[in-house]
C-alpha positions in Angstrom: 5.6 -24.5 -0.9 2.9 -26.0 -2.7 1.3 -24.7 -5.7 -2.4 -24.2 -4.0 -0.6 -22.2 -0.9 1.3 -20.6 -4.2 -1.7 -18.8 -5.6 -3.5 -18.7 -2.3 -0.7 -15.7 -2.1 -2.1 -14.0 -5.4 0.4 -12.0 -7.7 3.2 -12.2 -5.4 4.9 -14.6 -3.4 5.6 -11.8 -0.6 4.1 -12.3 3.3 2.1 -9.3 2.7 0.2 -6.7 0.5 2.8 -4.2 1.4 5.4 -6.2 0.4 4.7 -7.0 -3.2 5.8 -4.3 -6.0 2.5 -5.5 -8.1 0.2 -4.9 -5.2 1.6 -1.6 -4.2 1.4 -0.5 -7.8 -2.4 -1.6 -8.3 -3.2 0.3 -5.1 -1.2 3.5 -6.2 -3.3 3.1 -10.2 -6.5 1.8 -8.4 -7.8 4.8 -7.5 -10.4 6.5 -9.5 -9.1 9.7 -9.9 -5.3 8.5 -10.6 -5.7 7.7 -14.3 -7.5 10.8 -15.5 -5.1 13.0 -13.7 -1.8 11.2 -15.2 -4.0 11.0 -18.5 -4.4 14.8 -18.1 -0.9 15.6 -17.9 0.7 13.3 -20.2 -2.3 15.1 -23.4 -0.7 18.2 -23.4 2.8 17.1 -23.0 3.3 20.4 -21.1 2.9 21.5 -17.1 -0.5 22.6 -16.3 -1.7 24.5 -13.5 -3.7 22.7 -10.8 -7.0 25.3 -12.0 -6.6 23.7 -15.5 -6.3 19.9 -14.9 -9.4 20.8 -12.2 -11.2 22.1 -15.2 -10.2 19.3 -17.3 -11.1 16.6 -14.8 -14.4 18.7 -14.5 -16.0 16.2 -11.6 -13.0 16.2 -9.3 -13.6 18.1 -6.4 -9.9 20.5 -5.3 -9.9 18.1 -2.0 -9.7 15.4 -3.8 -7.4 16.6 -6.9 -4.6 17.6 -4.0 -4.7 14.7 -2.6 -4.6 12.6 -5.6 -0.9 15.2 -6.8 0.5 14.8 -3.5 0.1 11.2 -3.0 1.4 10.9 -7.0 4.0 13.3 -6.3 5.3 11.0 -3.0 5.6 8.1 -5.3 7.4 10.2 -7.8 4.8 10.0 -10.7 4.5 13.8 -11.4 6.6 16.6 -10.1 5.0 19.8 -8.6 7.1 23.1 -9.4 6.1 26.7 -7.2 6.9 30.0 -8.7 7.6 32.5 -6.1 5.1 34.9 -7.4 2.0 36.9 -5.9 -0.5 34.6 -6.0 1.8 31.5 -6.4 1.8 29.9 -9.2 2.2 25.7 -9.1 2.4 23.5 -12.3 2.2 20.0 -12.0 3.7 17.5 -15.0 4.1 14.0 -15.3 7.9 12.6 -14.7 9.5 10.2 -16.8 8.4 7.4 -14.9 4.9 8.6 -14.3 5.2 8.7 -18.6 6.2 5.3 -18.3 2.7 4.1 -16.7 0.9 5.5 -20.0 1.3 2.8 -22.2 0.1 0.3 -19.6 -2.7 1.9 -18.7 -3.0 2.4 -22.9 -3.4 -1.6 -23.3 -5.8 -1.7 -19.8 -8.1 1.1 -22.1 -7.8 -1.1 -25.2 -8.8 -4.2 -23.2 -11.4 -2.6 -21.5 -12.9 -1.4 -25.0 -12.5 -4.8 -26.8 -13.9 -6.7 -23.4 -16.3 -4.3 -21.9 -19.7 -5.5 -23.5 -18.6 -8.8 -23.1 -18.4 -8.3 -19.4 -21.3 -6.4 -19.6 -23.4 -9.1 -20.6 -21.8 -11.5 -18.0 -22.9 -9.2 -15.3 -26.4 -9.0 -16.9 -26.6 -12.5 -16.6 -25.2 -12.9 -13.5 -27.4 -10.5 -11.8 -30.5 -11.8 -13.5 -29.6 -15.5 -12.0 -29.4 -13.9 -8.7 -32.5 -12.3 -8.8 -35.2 -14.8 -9.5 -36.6 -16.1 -6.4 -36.1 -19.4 -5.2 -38.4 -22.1 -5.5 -40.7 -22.3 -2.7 -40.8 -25.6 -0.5 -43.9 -27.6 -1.1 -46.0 -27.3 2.4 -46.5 -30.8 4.3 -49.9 -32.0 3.6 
């Protein structure tokens, strides 16, 4: 294989999205709501209940939040403990290989801080290029 059909592939050299550790990882982390919750439970290095990371979250709605722990708990990032108690109790805390995505996502937060004005202004610019209307074609006389 060539090296244009190479990168034509992206990340990974796999047949499909699917396929590729990197892609499946990016669409596990992509999510908007993945980082604050594994950012959540790895500040108090202790379980919380699902009431206090909602709290903590404060703009996460409780649809949203249980899907977010159950699709993180599939993939084995946190781990979800029931107490058989009236009401039931859950507490949700990272496991060690959801504590193991912290200092990546560390470095993504230090890039985006060093970066983010930089890109900033690049958008500006871009988006102020694509704005101003094109010249107008000069009418036949």
């Amino acid at each position: 294989m060539d090296a244009k059909k190479a990168a034509a592939k992206g990340p990974c050299r796999h047949r499909s999205w699917d396929q590729c550790p990197v892609m499946r990882a990016l669409d596990l982390i992509a999510n908007k709501w993945t980082v604050p919750v594994i950012y959540n439970l790895y500040c108090p290095g202790e379980a919380l209940r699902f009431g206090e990371l909602q709290r903590r979250i404060e703009t996460i709605t409780q649809k949203e939040l249980t899907k977010r722990l159950r699709e993180l708990e599939h993939a084995g990032l946190i781990e979800r403990k029931v107490y058989a108690e009236v009401p039931p109790r859950v507490e949700y805390r990272l496991t060690e290989i959801g504590r193991t995505l912290v200092e990546p996502l560390g470095a993504l937060a230090e890039w985006a801080k060093k970066y983010s004005e930089v890109v900033d202004a690049n958008r500006r610019r871009y988006a102020a290029t694509e704005a101003k209307p094109a010249p107008a074609a000069a009418l036949p006389a």
